[in-house]
C-alpha positions in Angstrom: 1.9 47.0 47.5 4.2 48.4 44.9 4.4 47.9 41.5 6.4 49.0 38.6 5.1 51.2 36.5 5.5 51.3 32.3 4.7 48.2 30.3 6.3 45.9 33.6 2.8 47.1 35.3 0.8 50.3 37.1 2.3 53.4 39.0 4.0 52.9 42.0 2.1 55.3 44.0 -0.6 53.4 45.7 -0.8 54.5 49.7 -3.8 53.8 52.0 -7.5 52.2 51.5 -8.2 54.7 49.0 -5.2 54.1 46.4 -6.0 49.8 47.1 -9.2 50.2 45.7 -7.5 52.1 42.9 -5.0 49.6 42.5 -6.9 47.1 42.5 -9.4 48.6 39.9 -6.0 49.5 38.0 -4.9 46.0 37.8 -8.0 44.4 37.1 -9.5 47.3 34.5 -6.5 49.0 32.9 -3.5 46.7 32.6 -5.2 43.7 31.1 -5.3 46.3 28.2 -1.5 46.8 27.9 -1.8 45.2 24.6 -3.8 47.2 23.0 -2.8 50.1 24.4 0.5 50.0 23.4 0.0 48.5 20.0 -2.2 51.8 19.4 0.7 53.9 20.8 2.6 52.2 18.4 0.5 53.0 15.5 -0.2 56.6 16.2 3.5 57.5 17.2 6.6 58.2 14.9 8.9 56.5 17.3 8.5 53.2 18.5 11.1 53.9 21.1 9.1 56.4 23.2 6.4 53.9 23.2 6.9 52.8 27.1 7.2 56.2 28.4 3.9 57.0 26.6 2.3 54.5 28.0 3.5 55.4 31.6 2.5 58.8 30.8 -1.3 57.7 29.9 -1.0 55.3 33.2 -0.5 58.1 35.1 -2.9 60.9 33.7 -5.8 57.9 34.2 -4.7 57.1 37.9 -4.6 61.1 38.5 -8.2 60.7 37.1 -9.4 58.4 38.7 -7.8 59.3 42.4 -11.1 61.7 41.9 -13.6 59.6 40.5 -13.0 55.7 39.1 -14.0 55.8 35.4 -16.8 53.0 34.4 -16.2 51.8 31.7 -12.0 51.7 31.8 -11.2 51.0 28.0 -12.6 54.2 26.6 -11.4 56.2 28.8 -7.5 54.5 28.8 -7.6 54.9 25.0 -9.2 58.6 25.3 -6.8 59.5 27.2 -3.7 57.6 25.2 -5.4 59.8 22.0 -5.2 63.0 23.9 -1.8 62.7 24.9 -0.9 61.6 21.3 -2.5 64.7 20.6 -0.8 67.0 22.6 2.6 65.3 21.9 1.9 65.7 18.2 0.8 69.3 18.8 3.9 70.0 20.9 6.0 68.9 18.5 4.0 70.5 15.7 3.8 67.7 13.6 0.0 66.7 12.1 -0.5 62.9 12.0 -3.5 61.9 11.0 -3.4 58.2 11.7 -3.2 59.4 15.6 -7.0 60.4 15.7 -8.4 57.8 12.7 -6.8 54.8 14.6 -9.1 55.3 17.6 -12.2 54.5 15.3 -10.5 51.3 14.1 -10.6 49.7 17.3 -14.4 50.5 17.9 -13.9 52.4 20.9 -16.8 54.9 21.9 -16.1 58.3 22.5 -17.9 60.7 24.5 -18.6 62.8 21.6 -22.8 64.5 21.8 -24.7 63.9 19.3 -26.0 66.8 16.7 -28.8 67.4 18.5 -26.8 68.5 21.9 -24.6 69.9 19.8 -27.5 72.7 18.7 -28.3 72.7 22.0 -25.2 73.6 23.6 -24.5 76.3 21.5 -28.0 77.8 22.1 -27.3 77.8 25.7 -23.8 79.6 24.6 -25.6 82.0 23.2 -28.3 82.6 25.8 -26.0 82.9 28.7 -24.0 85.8 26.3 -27.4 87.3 26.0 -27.2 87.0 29.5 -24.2 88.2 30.3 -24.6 91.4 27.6 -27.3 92.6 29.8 -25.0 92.6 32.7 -23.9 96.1 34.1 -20.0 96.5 33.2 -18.4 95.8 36.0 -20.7 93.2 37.2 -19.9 91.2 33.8 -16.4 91.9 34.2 -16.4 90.5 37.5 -18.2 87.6 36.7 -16.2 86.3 33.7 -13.1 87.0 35.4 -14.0 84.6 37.9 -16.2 81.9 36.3 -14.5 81.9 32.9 -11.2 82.8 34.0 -10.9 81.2 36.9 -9.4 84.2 38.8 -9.5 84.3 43.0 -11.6 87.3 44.6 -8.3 88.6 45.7 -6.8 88.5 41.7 -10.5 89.4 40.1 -10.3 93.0 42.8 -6.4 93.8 41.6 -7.3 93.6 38.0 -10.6 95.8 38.4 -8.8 98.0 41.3 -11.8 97.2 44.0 -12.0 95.5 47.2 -13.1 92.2 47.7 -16.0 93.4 49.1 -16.6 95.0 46.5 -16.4 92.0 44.2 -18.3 89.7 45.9 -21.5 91.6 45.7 -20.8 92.3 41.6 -20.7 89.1 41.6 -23.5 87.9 43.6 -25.5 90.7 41.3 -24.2 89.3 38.6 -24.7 86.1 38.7 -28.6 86.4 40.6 -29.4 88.6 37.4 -27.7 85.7 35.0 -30.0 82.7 37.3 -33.1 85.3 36.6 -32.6 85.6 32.9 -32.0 82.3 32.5 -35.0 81.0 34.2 -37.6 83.5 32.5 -37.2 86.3 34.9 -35.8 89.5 32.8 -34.5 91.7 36.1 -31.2 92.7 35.7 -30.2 93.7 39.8 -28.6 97.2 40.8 -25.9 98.9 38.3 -23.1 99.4 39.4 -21.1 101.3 36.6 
């Protein structure tokens, strides 16, 4: 089955068992909140004509989502994901509208946001895994924030550094046994390789 996308109705990508179960969790979870959805577009948006592609825009990034995993409950995370690509558009274009963010709370719409208390909490975590990292041997941090915080392949992290891959792979399994160990209470920081 394929549908229109836009305001008409969902993306017109569906294929296979997989993308029917999306489809039919789009058409019975997202679209009965067209109205909404596009009367907040409306609201946080300078012009009412770009209302349709945004909302084809936010139908997409939520059926890329959920292609991985199908989000329960659907509203917050249509209109989280409507707010975030306000956002960026607003961003993009470098023009600050406040309405875009404070309309969100004016439909009641939960957000994911933690609470104080995990907030403190995740930023002592921050700071004990930079503890942790600190007590790293040089190239064994290096290595291991190029890949887990950069996001760079073995082959890129032993370019940058000029090493094998090898050679990388046991920094970082060094590394990041030494990082487990201080993080669990055990202070041994494995062979240095400077």
């Amino acid at each position: 089955m394929t549908e229109k996308s836009g305001p008409d109705r969902g993306p017109a990508d569906f294929q296979g068992a997989d993308d029917r179960k999306l489809e039919e969790w789009f058409v019975r979870e997202v679209l009965p909140l067209e109205a909404g959805l596009i009367q907040f577009l409306r609201s946080g948006w300078r012009s009412k004509t770009d209302t349709e592609d945004l909302c084809q825009d936010v139908y997409v990034r939520v059926c890329d989502a959920a292609r991985k995993e199908i989000p329960h409950p659907a509203k917050p995370f249509v209109f989280a994901v409507a707010r975030n690509l306000l956002i960026n558009r607003v961003r993009r274009d470098q023009i600050v509208s406040i309405e875009v963010v404070a309309d969100l709370d004016t439909l009641g719409i939960p957000l994911d946001e933690p609470s104080p208390d995990r907030s403190v909490m995740a930023r002592q975590e921050l700071k004990k895994l930079q503890a942790a990292l600190d007590r790293l041997p040089k190239r064994a941090r290096e290595a291991v924030v190029l890949r887990k915080v950069e996001g760079l392949s073995y082959r890129e992290i032993a370019a940058r550094m000029g090493i094998s891959e090898d050679t990388v792979s046991e920094y970082l399994t060094n590394g990041m046994t030494a990082l487990a160990d201080f993080l669990h209470g055990e202070f041994f920081i494995g062979a240095n390789h400077e």
